[in-house]
N, CA, C and O atoms as a GROMACS GRO file, in nm:
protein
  268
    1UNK      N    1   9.962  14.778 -16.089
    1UNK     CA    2  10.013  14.643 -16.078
    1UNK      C    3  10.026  14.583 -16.218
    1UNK      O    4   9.920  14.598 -16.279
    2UNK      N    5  10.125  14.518 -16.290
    2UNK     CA    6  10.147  14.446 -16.368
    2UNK      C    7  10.197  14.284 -16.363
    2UNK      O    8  10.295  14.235 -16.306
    3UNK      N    9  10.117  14.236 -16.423
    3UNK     CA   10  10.180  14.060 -16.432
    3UNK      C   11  10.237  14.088 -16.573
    3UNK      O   12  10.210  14.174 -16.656
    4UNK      N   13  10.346  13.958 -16.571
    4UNK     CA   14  10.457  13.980 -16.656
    4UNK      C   15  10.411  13.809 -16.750
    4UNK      O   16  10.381  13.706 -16.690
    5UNK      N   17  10.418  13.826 -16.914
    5UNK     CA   18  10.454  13.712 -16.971
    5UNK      C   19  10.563  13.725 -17.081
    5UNK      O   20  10.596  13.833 -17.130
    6UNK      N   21  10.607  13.627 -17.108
    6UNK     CA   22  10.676  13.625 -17.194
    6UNK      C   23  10.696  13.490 -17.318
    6UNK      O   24  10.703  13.370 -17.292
    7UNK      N   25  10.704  13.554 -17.453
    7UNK     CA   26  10.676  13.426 -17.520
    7UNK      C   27  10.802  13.359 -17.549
    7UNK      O   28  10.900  13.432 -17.565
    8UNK      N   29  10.818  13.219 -17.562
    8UNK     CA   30  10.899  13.164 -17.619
    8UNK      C   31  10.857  13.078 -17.742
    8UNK      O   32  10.751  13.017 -17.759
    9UNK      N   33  10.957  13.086 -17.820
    9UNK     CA   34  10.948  12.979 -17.992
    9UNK      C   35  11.031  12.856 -17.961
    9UNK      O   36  11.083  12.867 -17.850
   10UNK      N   37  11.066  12.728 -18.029
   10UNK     CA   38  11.106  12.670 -18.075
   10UNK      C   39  11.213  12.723 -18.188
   10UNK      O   40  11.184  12.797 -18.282
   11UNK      N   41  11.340  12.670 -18.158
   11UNK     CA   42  11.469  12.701 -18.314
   11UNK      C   43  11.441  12.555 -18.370
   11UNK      O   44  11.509  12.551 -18.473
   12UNK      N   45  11.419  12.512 -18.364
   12UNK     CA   46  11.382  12.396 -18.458
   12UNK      C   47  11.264  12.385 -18.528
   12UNK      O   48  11.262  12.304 -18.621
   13UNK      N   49  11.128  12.475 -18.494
   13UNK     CA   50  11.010  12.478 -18.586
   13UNK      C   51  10.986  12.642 -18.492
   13UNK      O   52  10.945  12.658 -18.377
   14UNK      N   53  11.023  12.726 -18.577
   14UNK     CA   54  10.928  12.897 -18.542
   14UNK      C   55  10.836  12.911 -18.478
   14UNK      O   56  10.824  12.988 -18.383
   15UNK      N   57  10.723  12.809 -18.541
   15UNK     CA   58  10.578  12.821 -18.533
   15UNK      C   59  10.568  12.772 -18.450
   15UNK      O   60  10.449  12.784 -18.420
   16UNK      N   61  10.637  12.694 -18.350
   16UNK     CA   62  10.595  12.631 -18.215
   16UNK      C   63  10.645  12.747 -18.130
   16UNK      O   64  10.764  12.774 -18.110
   17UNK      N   65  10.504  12.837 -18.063
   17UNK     CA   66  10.558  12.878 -17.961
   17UNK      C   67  10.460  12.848 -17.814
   17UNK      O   68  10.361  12.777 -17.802
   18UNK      N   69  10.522  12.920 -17.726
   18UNK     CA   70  10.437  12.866 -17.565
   18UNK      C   71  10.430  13.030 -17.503
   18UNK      O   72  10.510  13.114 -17.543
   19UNK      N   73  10.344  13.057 -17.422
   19UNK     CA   74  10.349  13.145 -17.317
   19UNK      C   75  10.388  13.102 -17.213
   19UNK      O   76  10.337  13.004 -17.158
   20UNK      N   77  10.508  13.182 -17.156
   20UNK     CA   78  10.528  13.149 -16.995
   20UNK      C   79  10.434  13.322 -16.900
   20UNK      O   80  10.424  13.435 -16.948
   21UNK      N   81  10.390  13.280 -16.782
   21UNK     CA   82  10.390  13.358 -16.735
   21UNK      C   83  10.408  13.320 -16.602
   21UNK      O   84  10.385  13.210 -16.551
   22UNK      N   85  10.464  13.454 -16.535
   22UNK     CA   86  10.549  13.440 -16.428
   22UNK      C   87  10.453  13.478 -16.301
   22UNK      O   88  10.387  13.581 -16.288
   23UNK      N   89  10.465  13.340 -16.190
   23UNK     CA   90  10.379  13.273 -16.099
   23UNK      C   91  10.456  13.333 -15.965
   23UNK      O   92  10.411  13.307 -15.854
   24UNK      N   93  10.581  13.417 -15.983
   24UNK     CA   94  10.651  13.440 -15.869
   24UNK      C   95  10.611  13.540 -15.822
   24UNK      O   96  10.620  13.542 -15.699
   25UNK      N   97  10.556  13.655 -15.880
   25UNK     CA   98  10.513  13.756 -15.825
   25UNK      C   99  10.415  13.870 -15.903
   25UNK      O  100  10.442  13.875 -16.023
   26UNK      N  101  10.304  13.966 -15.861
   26UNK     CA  102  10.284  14.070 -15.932
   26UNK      C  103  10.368  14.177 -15.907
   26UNK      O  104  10.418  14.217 -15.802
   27UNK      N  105  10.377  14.224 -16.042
   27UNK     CA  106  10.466  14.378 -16.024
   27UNK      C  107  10.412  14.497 -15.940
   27UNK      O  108  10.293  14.494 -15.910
   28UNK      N  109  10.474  14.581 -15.907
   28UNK     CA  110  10.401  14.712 -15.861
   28UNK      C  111  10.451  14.838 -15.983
   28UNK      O  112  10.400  14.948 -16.005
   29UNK      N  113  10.536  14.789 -16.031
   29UNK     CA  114  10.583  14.899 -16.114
   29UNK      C  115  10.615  14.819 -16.243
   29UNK      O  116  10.659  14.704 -16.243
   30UNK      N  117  10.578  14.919 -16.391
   30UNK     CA  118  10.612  14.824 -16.561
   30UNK      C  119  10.787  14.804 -16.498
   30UNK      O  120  10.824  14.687 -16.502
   31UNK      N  121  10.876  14.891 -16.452
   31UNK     CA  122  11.020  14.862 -16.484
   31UNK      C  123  11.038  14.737 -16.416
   31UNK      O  124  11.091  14.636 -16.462
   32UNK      N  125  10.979  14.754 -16.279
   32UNK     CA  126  11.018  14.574 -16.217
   32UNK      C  127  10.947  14.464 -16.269
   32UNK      O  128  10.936  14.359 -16.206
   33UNK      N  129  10.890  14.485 -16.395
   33UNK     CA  130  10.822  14.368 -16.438
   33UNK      C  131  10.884  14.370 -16.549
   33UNK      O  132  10.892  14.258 -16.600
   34UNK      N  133  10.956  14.492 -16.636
   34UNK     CA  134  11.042  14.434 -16.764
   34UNK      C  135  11.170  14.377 -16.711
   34UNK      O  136  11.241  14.302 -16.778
   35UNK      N  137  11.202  14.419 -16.573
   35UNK     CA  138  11.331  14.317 -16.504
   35UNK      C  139  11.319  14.206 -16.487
   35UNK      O  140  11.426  14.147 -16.504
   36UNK      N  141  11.194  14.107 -16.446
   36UNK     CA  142  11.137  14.035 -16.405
   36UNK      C  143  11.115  13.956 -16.585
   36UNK      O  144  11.110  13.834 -16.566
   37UNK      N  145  11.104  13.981 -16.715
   37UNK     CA  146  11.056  13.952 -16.814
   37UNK      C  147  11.216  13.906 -16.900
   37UNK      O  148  11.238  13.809 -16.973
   38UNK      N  149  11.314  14.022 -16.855
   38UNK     CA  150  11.443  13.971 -16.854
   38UNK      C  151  11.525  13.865 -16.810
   38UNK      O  152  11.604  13.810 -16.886
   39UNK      N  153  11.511  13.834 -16.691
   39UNK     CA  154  11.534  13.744 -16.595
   39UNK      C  155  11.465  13.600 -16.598
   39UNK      O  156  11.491  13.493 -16.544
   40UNK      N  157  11.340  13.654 -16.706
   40UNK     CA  158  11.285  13.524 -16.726
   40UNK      C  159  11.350  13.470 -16.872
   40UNK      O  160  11.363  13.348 -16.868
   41UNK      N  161  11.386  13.519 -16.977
   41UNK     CA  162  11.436  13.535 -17.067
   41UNK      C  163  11.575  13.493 -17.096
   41UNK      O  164  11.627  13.464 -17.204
   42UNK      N  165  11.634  13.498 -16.952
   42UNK     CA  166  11.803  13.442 -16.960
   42UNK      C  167  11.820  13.274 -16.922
   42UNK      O  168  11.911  13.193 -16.935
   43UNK      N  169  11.684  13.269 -16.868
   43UNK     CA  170  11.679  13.114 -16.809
   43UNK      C  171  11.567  13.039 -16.908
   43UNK      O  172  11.536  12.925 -16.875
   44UNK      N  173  11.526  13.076 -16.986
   44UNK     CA  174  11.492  12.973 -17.088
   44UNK      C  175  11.574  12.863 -17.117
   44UNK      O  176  11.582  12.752 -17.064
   45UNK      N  177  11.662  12.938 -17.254
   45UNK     CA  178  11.802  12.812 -17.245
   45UNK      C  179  11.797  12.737 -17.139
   45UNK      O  180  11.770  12.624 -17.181
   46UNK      N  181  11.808  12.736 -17.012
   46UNK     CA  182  11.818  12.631 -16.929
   46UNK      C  183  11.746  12.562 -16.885
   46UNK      O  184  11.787  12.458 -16.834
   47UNK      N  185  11.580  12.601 -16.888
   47UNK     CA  186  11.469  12.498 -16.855
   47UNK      C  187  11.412  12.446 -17.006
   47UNK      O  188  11.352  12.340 -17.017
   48UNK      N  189  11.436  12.525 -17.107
   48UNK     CA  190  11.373  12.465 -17.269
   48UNK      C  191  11.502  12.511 -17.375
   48UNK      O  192  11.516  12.607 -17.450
   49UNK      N  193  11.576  12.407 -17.346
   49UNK     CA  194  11.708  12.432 -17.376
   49UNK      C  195  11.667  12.441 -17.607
   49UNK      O  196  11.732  12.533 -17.658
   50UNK      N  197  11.610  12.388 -17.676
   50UNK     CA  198  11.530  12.447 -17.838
   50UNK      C  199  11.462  12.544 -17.800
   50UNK      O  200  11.385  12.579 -17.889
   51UNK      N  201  11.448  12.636 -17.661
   51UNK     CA  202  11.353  12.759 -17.735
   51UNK      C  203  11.420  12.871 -17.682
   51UNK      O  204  11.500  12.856 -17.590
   52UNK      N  205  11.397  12.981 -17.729
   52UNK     CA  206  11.420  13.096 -17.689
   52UNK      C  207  11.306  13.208 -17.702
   52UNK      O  208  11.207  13.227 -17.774
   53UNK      N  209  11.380  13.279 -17.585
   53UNK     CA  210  11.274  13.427 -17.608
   53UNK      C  211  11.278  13.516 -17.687
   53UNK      O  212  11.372  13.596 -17.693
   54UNK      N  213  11.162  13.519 -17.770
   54UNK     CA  214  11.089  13.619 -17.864
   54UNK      C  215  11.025  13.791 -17.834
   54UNK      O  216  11.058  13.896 -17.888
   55UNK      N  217  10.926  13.763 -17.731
   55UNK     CA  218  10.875  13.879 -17.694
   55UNK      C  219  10.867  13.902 -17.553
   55UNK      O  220  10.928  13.822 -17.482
   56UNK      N  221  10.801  13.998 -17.497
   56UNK     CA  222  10.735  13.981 -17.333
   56UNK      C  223  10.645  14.093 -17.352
   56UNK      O  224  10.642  14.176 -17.443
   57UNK      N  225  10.554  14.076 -17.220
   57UNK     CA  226  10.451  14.144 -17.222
   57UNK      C  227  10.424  14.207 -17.053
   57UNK      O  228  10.450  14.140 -16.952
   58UNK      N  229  10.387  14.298 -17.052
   58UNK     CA  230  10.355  14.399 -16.901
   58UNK      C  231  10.216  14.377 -16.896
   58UNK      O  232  10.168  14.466 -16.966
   59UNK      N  233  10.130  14.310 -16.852
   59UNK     CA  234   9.992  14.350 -16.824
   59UNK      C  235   9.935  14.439 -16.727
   59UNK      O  236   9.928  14.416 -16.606
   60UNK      N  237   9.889  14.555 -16.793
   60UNK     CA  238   9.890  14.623 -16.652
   60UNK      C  239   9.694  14.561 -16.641
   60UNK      O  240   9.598  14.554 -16.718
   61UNK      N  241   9.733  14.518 -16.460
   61UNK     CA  242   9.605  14.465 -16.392
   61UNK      C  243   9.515  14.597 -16.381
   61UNK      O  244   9.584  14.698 -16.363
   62UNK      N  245   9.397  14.618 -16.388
   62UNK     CA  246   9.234  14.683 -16.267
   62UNK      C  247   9.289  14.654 -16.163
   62UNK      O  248   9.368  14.561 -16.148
   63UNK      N  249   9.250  14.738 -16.073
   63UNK     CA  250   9.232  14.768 -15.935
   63UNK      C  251   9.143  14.627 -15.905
   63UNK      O  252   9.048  14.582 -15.969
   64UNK      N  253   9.214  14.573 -15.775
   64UNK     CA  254   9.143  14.434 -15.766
   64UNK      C  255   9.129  14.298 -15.834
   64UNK      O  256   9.066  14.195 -15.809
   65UNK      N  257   9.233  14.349 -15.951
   65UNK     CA  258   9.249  14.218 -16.050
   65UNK      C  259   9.353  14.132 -16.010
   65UNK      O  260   9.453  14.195 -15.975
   66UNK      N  261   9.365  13.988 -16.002
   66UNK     CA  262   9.559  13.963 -15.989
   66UNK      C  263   9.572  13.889 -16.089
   66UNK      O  264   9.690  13.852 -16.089
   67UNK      N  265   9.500  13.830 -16.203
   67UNK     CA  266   9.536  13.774 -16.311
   67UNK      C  267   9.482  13.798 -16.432
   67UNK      O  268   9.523  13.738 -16.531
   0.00000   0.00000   0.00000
């Protein structure tokens, strides 16, 4: 199982950045969670229209973990 984050910056100051992580679902597989990291990545621009995506991240969970 993997939970998915992904960071976003500020284009107006670099150094401002935020973690989003995604509340919609855990992965069962890394590929549906780098789809899922993508998808989060195209809709920035539209909910934090100064930031964009920088990185993302796959966490892979323990057995019994969900966050």
């Amino acid at each position: 199982m993997f939970k998915c984050f992904v960071m976003i910056c500020s284009l107006l100051n670099p150094k401002n950045c935020m973690q989003l992580e995604d509340i919609r679902d855990i992965h069962k597989t890394e590929e549906s969670c780098v789809e899922r990291a993508i998808e989060i990545a195209t809709q920035v621009p539209y909910y934090y229209p100064n930031y964009r995506a920088m990185k993302y991240r796959c966490k892979k969970l323990a057995k019994g973990q969900l966050t």
